[in-house]
N, CA and C atoms as a LAMMPS dump frame, in Angstrom:
ITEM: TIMESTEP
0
ITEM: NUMBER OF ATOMS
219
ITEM: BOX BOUNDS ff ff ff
-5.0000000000000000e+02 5.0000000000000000e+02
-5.0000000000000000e+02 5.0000000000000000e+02
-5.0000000000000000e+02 5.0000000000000000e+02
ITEM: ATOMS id mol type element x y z
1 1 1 N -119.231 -269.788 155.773
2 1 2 C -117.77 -269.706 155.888
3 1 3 C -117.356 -268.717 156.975
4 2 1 N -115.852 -269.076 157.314
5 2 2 C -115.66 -268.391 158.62
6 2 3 C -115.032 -267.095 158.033
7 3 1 N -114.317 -267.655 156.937
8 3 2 C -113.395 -266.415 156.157
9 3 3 C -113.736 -265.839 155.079
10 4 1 N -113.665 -265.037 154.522
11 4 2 C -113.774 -264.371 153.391
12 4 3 C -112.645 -264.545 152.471
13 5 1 N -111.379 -264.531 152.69
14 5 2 C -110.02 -264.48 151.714
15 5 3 C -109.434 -265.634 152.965
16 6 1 N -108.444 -266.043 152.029
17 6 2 C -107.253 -267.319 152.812
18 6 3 C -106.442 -266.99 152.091
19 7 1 N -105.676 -266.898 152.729
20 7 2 C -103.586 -266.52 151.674
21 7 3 C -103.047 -268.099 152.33
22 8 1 N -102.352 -268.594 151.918
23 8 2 C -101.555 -269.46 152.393
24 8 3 C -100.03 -269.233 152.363
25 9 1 N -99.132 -269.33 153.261
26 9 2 C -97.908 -269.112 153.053
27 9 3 C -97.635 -270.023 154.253
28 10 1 N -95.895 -270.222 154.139
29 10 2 C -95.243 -270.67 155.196
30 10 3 C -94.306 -270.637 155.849
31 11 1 N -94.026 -271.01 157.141
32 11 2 C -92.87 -270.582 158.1
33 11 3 C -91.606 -270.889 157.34
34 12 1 N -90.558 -269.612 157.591
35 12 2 C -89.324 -269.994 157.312
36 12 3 C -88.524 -271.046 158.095
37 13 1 N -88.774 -272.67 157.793
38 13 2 C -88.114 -273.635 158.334
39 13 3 C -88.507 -274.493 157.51
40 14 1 N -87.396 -275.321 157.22
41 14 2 C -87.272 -276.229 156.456
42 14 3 C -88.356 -277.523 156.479
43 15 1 N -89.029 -277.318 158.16
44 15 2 C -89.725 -278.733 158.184
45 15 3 C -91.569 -277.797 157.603
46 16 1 N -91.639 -276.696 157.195
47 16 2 C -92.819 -276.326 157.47
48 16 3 C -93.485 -276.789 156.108
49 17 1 N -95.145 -277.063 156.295
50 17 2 C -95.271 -277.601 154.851
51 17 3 C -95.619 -276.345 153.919
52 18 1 N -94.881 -276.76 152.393
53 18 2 C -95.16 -275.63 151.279
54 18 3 C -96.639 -275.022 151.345
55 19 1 N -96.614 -273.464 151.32
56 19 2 C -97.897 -272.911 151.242
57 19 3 C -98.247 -273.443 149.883
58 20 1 N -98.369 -274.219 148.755
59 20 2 C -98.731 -274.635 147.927
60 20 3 C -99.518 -275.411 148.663
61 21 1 N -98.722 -276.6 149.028
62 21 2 C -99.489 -278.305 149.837
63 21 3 C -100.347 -277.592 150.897
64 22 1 N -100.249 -276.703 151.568
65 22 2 C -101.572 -276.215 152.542
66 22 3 C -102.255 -275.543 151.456
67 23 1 N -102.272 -274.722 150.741
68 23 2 C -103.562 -274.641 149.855
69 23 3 C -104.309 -275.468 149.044
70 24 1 N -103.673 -276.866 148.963
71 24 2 C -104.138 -277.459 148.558
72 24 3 C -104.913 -278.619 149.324
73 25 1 N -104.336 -278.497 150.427
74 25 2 C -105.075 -279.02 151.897
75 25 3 C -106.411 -278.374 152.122
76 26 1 N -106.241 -277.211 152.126
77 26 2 C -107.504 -276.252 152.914
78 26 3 C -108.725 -276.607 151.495
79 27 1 N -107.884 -276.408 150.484
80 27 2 C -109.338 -276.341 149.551
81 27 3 C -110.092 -274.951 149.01
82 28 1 N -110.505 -274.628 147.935
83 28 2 C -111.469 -273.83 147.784
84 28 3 C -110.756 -272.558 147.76
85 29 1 N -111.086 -271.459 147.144
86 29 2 C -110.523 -270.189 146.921
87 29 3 C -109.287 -269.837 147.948
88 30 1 N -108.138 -270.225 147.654
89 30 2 C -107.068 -269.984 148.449
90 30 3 C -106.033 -269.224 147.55
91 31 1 N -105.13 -268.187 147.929
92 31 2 C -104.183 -267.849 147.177
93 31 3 C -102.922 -267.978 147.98
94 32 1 N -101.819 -267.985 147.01
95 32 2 C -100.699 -268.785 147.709
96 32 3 C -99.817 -267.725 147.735
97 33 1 N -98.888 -267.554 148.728
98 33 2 C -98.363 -266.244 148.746
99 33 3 C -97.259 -267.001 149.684
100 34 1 N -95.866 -267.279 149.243
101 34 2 C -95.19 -267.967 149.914
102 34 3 C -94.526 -267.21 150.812
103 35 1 N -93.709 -265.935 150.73
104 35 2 C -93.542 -265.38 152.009
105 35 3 C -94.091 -264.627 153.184
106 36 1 N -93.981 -265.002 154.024
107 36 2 C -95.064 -264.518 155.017
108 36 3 C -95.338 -262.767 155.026
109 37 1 N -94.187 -262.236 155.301
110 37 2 C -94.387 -261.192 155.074
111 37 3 C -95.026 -260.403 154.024
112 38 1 N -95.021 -260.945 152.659
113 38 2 C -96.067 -260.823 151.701
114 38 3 C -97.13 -260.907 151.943
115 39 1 N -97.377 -262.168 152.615
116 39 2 C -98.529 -262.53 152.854
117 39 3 C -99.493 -262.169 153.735
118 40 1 N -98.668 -261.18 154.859
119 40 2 C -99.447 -260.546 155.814
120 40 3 C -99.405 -258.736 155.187
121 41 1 N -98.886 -258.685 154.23
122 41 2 C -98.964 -257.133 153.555
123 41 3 C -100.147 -257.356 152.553
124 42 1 N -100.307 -258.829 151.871
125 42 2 C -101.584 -258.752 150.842
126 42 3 C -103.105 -258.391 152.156
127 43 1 N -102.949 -259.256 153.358
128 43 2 C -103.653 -259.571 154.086
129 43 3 C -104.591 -258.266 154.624
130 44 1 N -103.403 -257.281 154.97
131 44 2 C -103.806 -256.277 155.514
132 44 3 C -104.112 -255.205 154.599
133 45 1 N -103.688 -255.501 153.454
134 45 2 C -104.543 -254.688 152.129
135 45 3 C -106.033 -255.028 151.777
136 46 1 N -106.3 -255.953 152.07
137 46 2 C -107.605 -256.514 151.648
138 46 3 C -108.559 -256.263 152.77
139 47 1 N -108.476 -256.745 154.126
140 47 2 C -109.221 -256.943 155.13
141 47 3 C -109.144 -255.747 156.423
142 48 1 N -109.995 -255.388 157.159
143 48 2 C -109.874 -254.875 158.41
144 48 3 C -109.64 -255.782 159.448
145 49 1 N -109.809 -257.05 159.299
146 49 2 C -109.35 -257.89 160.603
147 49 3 C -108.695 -258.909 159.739
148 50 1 N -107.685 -259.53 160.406
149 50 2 C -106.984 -260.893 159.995
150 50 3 C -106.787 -261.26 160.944
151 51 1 N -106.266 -262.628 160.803
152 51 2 C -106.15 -264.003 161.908
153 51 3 C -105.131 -264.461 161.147
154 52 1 N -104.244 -264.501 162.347
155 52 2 C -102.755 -265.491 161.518
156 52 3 C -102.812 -266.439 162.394
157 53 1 N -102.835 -267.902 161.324
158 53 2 C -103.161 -269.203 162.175
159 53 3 C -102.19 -269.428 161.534
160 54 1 N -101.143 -270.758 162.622
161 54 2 C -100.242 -271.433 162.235
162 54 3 C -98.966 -272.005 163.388
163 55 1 N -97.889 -272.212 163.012
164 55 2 C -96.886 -272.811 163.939
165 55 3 C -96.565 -271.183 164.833
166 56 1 N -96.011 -271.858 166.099
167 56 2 C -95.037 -270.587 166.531
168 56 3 C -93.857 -269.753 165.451
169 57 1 N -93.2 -270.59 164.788
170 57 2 C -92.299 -270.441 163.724
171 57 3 C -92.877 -269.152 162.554
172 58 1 N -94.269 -269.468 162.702
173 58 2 C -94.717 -268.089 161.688
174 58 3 C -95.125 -267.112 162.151
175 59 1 N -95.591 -267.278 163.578
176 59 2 C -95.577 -266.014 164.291
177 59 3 C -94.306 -265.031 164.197
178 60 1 N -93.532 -266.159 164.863
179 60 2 C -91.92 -265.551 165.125
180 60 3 C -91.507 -264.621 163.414
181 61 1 N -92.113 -265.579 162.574
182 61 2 C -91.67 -264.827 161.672
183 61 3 C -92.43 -263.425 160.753
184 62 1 N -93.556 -263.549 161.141
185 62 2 C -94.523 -261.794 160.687
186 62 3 C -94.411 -260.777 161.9
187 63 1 N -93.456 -261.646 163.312
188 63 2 C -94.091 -260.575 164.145
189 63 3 C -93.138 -259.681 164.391
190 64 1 N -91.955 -259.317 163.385
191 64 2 C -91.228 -257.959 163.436
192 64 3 C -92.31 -257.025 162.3
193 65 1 N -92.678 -257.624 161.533
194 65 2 C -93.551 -256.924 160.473
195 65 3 C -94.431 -256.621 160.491
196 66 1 N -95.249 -257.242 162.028
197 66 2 C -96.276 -256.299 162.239
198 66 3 C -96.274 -255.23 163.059
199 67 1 N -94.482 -255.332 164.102
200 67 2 C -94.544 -254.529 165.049
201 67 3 C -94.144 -252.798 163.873
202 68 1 N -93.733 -253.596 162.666
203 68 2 C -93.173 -251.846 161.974
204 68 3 C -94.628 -251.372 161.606
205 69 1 N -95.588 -252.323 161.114
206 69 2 C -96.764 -251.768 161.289
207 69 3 C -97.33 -251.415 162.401
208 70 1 N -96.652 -251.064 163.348
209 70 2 C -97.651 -250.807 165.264
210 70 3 C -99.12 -251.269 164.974
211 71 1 N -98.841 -252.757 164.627
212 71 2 C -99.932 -253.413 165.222
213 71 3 C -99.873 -254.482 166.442
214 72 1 N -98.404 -254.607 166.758
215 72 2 C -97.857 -255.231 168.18
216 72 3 C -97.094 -254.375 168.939
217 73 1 N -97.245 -254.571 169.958
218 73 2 C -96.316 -253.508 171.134
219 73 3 C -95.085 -254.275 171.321
């Protein structure tokens, strides 16, 4: 495996699919954590590295929350 933990959550937009239906897509030890920002605060509690894969739409949307974490300039 590539990952160790998978959170699933999803972009705030109406067309994005439920982090439920992507965890249930991906398969296999997934936890569902529907707001992103949750989901990148469980993320960075658990792990020293994360990877946020997904639409532009979810970037746009963790990336004030990571800049209060100064992990983006």
């Amino acid at each position: 495996p590539v990952t160790s933990t998978v959170f699933a959550t999803a972009a705030p937009t109406p067309r994005a699919r439920p982090a439920e239906d992507l965890a249930a897509h991906i398969g296999g030890d997934v936890t569902v954590i529907a707001d992103p920002d949750a989901a990148i605060a469980r993320a960075l509690e658990t792990a020293d590295t994360v990877c946020i894969a997904g639409s532009s739409f979810l970037v746009g949307a963790v990336r004030d929350s990571l800049k209060l974490r100064a992990i983006l300039d």
